[in-house]
C-alpha positions in Angstrom: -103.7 7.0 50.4 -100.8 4.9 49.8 -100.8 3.0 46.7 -98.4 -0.1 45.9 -97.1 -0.5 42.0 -99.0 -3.5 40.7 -96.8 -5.0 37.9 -100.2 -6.6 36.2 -101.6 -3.1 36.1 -98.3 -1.9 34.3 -98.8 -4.6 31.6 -101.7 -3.3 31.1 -100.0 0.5 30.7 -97.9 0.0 27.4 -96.1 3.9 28.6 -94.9 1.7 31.5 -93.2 -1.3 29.8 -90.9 1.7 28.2 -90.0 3.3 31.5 -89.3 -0.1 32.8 -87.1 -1.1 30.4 -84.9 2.0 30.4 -84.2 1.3 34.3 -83.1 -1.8 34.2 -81.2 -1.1 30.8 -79.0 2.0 32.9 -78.6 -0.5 36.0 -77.4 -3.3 33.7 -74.8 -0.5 31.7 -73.2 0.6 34.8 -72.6 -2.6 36.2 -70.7 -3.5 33.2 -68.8 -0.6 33.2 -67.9 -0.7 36.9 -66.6 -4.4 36.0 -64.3 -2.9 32.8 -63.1 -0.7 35.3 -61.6 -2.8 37.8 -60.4 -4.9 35.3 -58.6 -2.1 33.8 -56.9 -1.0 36.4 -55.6 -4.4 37.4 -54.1 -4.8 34.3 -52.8 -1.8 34.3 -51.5 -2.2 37.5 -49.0 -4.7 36.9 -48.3 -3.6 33.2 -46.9 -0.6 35.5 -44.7 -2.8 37.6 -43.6 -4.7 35.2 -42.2 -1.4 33.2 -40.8 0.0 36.3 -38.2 -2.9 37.2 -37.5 -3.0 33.9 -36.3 0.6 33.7 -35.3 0.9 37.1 -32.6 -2.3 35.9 -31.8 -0.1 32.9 -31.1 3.0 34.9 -29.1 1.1 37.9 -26.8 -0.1 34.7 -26.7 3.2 32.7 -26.2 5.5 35.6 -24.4 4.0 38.1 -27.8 3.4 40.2 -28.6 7.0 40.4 -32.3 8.0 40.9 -34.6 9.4 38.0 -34.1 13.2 39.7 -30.3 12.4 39.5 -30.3 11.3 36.1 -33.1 13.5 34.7 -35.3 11.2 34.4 -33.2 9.6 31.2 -31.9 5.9 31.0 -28.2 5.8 30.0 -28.4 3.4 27.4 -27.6 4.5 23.6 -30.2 1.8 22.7 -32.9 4.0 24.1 -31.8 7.2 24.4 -29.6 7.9 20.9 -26.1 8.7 21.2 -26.3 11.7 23.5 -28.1 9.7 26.4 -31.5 11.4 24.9 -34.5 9.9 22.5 -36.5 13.1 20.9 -38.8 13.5 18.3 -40.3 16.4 16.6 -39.7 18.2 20.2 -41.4 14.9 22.2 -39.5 12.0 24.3 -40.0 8.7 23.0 -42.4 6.4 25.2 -38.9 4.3 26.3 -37.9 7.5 28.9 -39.4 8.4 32.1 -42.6 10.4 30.7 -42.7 11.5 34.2 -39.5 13.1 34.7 -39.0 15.0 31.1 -35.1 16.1 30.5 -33.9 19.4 32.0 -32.6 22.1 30.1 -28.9 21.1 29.2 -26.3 22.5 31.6 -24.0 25.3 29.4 -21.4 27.7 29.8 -19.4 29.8 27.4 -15.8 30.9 27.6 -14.4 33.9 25.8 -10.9 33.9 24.3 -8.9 37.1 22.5 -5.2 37.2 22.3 -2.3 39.7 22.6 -2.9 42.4 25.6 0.0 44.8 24.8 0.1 48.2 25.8 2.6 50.0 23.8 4.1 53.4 23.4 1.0 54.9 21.9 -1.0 53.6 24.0 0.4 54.7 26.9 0.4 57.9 25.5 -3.3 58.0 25.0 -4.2 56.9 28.0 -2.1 59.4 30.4 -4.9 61.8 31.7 -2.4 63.3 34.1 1.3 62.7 35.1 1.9 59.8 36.4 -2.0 58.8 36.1 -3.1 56.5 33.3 -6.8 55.0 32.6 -7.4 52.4 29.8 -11.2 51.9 30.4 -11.9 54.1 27.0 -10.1 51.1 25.2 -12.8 48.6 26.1 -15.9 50.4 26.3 -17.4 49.1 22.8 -15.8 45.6 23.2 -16.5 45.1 26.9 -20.1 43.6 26.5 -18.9 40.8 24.4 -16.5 39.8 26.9 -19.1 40.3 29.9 -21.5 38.0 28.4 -19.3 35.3 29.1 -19.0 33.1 31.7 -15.5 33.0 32.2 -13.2 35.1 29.5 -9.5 34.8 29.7 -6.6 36.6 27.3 -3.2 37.2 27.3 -1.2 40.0 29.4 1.6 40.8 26.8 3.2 43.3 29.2 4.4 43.4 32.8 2.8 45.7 35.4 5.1 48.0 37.1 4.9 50.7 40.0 6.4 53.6 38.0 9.0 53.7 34.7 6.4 52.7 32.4 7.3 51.9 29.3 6.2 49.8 25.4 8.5 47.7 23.3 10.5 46.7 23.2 10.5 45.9 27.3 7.1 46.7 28.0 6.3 47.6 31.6 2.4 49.2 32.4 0.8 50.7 35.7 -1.4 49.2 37.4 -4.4 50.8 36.1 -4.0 48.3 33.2 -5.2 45.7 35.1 -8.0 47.7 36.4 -9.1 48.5 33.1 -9.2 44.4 32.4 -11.3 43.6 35.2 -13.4 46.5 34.4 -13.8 44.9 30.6 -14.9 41.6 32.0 -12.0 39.7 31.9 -12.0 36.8 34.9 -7.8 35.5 34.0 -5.0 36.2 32.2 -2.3 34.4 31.4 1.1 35.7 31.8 3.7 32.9 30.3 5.2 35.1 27.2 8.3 36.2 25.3 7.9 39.4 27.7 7.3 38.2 31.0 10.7 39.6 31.9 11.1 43.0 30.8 11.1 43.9 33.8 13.4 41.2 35.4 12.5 38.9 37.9 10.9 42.3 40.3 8.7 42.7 37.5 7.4 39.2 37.6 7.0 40.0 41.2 5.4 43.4 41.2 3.1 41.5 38.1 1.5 39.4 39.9 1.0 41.3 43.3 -1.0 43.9 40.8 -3.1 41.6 39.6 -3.5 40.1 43.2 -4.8 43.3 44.0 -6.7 44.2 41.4 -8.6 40.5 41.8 -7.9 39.4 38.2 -6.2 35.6 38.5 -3.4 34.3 36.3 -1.6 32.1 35.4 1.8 31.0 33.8 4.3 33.0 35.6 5.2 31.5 39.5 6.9 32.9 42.4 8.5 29.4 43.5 9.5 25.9 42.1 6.6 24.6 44.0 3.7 27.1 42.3 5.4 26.2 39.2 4.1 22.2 39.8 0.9 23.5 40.3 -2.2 23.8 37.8 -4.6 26.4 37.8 -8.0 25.6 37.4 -10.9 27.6 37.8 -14.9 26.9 37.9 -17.9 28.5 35.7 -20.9 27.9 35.3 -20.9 24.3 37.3 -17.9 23.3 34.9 -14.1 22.9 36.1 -11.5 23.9 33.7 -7.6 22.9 34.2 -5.3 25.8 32.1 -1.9 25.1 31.4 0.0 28.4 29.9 3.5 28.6 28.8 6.2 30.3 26.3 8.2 29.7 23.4 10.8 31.5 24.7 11.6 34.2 27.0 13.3 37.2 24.6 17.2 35.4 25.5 17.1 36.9 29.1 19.3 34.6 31.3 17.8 34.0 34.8 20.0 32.1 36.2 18.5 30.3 39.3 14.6 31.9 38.5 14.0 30.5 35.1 11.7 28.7 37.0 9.3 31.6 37.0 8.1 30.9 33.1 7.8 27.6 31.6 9.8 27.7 28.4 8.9 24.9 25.3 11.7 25.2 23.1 15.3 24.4 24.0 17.0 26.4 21.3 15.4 30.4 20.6 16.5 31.2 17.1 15.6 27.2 15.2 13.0 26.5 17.5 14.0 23.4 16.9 14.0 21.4 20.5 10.7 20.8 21.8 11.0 20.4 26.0 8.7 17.1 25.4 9.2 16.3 29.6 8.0 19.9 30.4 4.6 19.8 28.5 3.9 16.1 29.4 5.0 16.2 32.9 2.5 19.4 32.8 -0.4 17.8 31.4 -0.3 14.6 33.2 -0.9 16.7 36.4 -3.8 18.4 34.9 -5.4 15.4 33.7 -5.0 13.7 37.6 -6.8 16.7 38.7 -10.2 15.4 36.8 -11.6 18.6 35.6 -14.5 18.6 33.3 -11.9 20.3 30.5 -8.2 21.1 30.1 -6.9 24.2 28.3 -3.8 24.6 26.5 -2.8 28.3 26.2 0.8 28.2 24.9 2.3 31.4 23.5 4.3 30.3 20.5 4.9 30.6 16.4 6.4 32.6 14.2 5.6 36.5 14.8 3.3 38.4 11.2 3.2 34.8 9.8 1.3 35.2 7.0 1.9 38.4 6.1 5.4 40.0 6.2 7.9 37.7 7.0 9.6 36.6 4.4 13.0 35.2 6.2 15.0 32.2 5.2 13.9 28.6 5.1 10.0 29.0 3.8 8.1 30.7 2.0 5.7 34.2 2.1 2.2 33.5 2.7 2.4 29.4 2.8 2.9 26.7 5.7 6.1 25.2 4.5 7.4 22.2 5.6 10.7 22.2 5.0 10.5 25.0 7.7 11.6 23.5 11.4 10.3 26.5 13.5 6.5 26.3 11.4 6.8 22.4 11.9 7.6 22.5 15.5 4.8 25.1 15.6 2.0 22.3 14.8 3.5 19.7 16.2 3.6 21.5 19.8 0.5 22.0 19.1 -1.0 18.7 18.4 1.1 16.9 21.2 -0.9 19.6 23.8 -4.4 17.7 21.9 -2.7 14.1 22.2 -1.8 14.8 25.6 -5.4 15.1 26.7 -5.9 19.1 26.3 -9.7 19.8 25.0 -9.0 23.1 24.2 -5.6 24.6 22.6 -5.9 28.8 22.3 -2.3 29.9 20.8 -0.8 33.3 21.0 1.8 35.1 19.8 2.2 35.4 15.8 0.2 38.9 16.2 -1.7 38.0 13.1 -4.9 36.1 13.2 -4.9 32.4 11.8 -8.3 29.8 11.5 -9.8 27.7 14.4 -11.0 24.4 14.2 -12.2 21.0 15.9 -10.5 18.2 15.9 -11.2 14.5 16.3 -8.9 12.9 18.4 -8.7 8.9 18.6 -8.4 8.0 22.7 -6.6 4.6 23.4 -10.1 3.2 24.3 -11.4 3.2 21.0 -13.5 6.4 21.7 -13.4 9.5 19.6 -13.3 13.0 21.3 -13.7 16.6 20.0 -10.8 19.0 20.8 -10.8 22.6 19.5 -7.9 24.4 18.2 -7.1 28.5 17.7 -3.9 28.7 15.4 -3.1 32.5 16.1 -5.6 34.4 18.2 -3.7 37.5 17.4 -3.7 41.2 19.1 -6.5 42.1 20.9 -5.3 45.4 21.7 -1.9 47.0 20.7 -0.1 49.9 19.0 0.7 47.7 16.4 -1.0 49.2 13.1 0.3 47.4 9.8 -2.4 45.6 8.7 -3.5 43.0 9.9 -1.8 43.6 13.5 -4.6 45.8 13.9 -7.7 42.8 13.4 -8.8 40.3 15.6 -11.7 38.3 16.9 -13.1 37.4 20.3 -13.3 33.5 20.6 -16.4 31.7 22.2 -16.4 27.8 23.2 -19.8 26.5 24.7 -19.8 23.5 26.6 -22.4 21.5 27.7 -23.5 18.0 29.9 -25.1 15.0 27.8 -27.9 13.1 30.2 -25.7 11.3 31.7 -23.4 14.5 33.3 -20.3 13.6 30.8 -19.1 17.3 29.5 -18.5 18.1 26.0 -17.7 20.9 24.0 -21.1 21.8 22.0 -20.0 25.0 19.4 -17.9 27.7 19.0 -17.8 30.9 17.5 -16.3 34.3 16.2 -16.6 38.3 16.6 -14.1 39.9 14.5 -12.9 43.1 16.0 -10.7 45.7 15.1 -8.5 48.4 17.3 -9.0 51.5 16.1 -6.2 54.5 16.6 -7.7 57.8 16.3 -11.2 58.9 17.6 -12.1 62.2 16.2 -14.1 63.2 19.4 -10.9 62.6 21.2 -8.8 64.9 19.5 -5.6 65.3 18.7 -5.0 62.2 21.9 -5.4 58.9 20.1 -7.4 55.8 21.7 -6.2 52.5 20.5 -9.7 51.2 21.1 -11.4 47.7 20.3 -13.7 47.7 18.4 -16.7 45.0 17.3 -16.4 44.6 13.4 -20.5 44.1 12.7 -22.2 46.4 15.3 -20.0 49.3 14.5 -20.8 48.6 10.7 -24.6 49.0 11.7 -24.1 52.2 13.6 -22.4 53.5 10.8 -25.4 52.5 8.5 -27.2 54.9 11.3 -25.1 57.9 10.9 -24.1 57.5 14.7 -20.2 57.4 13.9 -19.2 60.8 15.0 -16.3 58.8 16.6 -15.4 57.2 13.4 -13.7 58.5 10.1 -14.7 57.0 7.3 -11.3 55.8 6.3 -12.1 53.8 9.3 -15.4 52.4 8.1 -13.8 51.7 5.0 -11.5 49.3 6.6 -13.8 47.5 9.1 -15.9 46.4 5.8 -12.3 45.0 4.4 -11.4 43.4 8.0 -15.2 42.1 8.0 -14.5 40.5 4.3 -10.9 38.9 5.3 -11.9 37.7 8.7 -15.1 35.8 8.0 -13.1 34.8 4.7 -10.6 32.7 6.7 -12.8 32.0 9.7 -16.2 31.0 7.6 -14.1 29.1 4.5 -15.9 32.2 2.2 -16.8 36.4 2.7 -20.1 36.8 4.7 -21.3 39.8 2.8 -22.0 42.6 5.3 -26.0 42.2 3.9 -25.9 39.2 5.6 -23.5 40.5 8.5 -24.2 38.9 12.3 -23.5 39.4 15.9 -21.1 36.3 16.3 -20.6 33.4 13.6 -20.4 29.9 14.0 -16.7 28.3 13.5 -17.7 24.4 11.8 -14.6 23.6 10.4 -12.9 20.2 11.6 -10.5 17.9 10.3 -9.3 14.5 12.2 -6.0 14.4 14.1 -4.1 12.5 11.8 -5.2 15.1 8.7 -2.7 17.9 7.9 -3.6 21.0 8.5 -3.6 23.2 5.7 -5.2 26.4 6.7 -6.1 29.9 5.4 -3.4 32.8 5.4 -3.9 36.1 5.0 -1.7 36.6 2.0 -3.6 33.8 0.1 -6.6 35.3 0.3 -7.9 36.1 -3.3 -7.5 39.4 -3.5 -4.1 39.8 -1.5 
């Protein structure tokens, strides 16, 4: 039987005036918060729009209209975004940026830079297996994953590379398993603009450059017309481009008639060093800065040979920069003009011995400031030389990087020293002339795995490791403390001399 709910009998219930009120309270709640609701999300609605044509405007302005994807989600406005293009705090993006397009992982690369590549006497020597057959891979095996684990690494081929009649100094001509051996290493260029790109003449510029052709290692610095000579080299890693200029102080007095235009030469004068070519190295870099590459390098090949350490000739002094010296003058003022004219990057060879490395603020026409980095002496990276410190070295790395708005900029650098050492016991009585890095051999001596080292040779990687991060680091890194690779932070503005570290004033030289 059907019964219908009589309100006067539910007065009468008092259980039922409870139940009542609890319906309508619930119908009554969510009808105010269905209301709140669409309220909300109209306001919200156009609070979003409103915020979207406002940073769409600020985007258009700061990135030359690119999208949020193109621009990684970042406005390019310092105001917003700090001076690198980016607002963060604490690891979180401040409310101002696109929440909904977070900033990518910076774009980076590294570049790897030693110096000197010689191959002398001794080392020839050590590396003939049998007659007429030569392999240098032994030389590089310890040194080879530091070079590898940059993206591009590039030093400087202090020899020529011959078919047969090889020969060291003082007119140095290798076989073409030299080359090999580089590639092999992880070396991606050389540059071949030195004192001895001719000791071979003008067929061992020639036969140079067809060997390293075939062996797949690029160059540049020597040229087999006047038109290559106009020509810059530039090269990509990584997603960055990279314009490199290489050329010599001189070319050892050889007269070449018609083909001096195989080796760009700076000074006009060999012994005083005294008439910078100012057209050559202008005219040079005014064609690598039309090319529009991210960076241009300078790799000139000039200074005075052991500075430093054992020349003591006329006209300055052992052990200091003088000034009264024109060929140390010239020295830094090639240099800087190589920085003024828009290089990013200067790497110098030549001296043998190592000197500091540094930034540099330069001051552009347009107000700006930008941060150049400069390697005095990079030194031997491998050679027979042994008088000390011919013998030490580092491997150079410079890390670039994008800001959020794509503009490339050089983020760090830092240092490995290394050492070449000449004897190997397991090698015996053949020598090896090999490179080796300072702070991991140090720790596999501490583990008694040196039966390829003497301990005269242990004892003299400690010394290199207090000397080198001496001039490098401003101060000795004790070998407690000893790292893979150390940061280079010193910097000094363009217009500040540059009084740097030398061997011989070290404090216990």
């Amino acid at each position: 039987m059907n019964r219908k709910f009589d309100f006067a009998d539910a007065r009468r219930k008092p259980w039922a005036n409870t139940v009542i009120t609890l319906v309508l309270g619930a119908i009554l709640a969510a009808a105010a918060l269905l209301v709140v609701g669409i309220i909300f999300v109209l306001i919200s609605s156009v609070a979003d729009s409103s915020n979207l044509e406002q940073a769409s405007a600020i985007a258009d302005s700061g990135t030359g209209g690119a999208s949020p994807e193109e621009s990684n989600g970042e406005s390019g406005t310092d105001a917003l975004n700090g001076a690198n293009g980016a607002s963060e705090t604490n690891g979180s993006y401040s409310s101002e940026n696109f929440s909904d397009y977070p900033p990518a992982s910076p774009q980076t690369a590294r570049l790897a830079f030693v110096g000197d590549i010689m191959a002398h006497d001794t080392q020839l020597a050590a590396a003939r297996v049998s007659p007429g057959v030569y392999d240098f891979n032994y030389k590089f095996r310890y040194i080879a994953p530091y070079l590898q684990s940059a993206d591009f690494t590039i030093g400087n081929l202090e020899t020529t590379l011959v078919r047969q009649r090889y020969a060291g100094w003082p007119l140095f001509r290798s076989p073409a398993s030299f080359a090999d051996a580089l590639v092999n290493a992880g070396f991606d260029m050389v540059t071949t603009g030195n004192n001895h790109s001719f000791d071979a003449g003008v067929d061992g510029v020639r036969s140079t450059i067809a060997i390293l052709n075939e062996a797949g290692l690029p160059f540049t610095g020597t040229f087999l017309t006047p038109e290559c000579r106009d020509e810059i080299t530039v090269f990509e890693a990584s997603g960055f481009t990279f314009a490199i200029v290489n050329m010599t102080m001189h070319k050892n007095a050889i007269c070449l008639g018609e083909y001096n235009f195989m080796v760009k030469v700076i000074y006009l004068d060999l012994v005083e060093q005294s008439t910078i070519d100012y057209d050559l190295i202008r005219g040079t870099m005014a064609r690598a800065r039309a090319l529009n590459t991210d960076f241009i390098i300078a790799s000139p090949h000039i200074g005075i040979e052991y500075y430093g350490t054992m020349n003591r000739g006329p006209g300055h002094r052992w052990d200091s920069f003088d000034r009264s010296d024109t060929r140390w003058v010239n020295w830094m003022r090639t240099l800087q003009l190589f920085l003024d004219e828009g290089a990013d990057m200067v790497l110098n060879h030549h001296p043998h011995t190592l000197l500091p490395a540094e930034f540099v603020y330069v001051s552009n026409d347009d107000g700006t400031v930008r941060r150049g980095f400069m390697a005095y002496s990079l030194a031997n990276f491998v050679s027979g030389q042994r008088t000390q410190p011919r013998e030490t070295s580092v491997v150079i790395y410079v890390d670039v990087a994008r800001d959020a708005v794509g503009n490339a900029y050089i983020s760090a650098a830092s240092y490995v020293p290394i050492w070449v050492r000449q004897n190997d016991p397991t090698r015996a009585p053949r020598e090896c002339f090999t490179v080796l890095p300072v702070t991991s051999t140090l720790r596999r001596a501490a583990n008694g795995n040196t039966p390829d080292l003497r301990q005269q040779d242990i004892e003299r990687m400690r010394i290199v490791h207090r000397d080198v991060t001496h001039m490098f680091s401003g101060e000795p890194i004790p070998l407690e403390q000893m790292a893979a690779e150390y940061p280079i932070t010193r910097s000094r503005n363009r217009e500040q001399f540059p009084g740097l570290l030398l061997w011989g004033t070290l404090p216990w030289r």
